[in-house]
PLY file of the C-alpha trace (Angstrom):
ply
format ascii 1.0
element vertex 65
property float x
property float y
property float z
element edge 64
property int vertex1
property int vertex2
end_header
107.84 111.58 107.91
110.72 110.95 105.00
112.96 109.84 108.15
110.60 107.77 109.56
109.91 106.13 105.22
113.89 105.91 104.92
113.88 103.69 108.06
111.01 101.47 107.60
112.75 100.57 103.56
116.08 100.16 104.68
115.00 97.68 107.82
113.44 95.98 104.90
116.44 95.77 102.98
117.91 94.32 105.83
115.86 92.08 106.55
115.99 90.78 102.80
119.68 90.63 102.95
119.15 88.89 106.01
116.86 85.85 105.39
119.16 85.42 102.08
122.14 85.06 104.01
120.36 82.78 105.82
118.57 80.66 103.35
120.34 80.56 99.84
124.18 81.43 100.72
126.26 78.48 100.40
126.61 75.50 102.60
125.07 76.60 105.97
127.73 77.29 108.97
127.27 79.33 112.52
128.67 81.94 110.84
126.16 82.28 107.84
123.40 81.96 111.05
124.77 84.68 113.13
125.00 87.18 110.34
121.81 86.51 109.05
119.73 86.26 112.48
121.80 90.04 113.47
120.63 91.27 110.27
116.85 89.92 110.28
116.66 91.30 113.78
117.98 94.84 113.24
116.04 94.98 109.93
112.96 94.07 111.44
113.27 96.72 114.77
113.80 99.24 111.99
110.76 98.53 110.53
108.70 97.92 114.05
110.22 101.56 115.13
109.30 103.57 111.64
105.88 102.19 112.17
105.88 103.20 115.88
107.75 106.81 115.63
110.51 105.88 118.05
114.17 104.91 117.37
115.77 102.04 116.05
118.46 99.94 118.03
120.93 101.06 115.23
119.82 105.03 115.84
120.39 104.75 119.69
124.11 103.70 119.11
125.26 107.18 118.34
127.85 108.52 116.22
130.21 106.00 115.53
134.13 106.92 115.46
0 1
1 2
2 3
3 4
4 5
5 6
6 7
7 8
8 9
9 10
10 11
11 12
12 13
13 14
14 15
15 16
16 17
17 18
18 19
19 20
20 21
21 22
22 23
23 24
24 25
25 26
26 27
27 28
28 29
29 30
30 31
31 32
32 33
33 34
34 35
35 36
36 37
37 38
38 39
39 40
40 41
41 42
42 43
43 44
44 45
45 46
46 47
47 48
48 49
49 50
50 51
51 52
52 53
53 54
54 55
55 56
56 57
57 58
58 59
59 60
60 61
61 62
62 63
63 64
């Protein structure tokens, strides 16, 4: 249950960090909308998959080196 609560805040982190990368950082380049459309995405799966019980697209990557 905490795992599944840990999940669901920080996808919403994301996805905060996310739409302000996208809406209120700087002059707007493809850059700025990559990074922010990656992060809205993952944030929001995180928070789809803490309210289903099944893992993330971040959790199925594995241990990274």
């Amino acid at each position: 249950m905490l795992h599944r609560l840990f999940l669901g805040v920080f996808g919403v982190l994301l996805m905060g960090v996310g739409l302000y990368a996208l809406f209120f950082a700087g002059p707007f380049t493809i850059l700025q909308l990559a990074g922010g459309s990656a992060l809205v995405l993952l944030g929001g799966n995180m928070v789809v998959s803490a309210w289903r019980a099944r893992e993330s697209w971040l959790s199925r990557l594995g241990p990274l080196p």
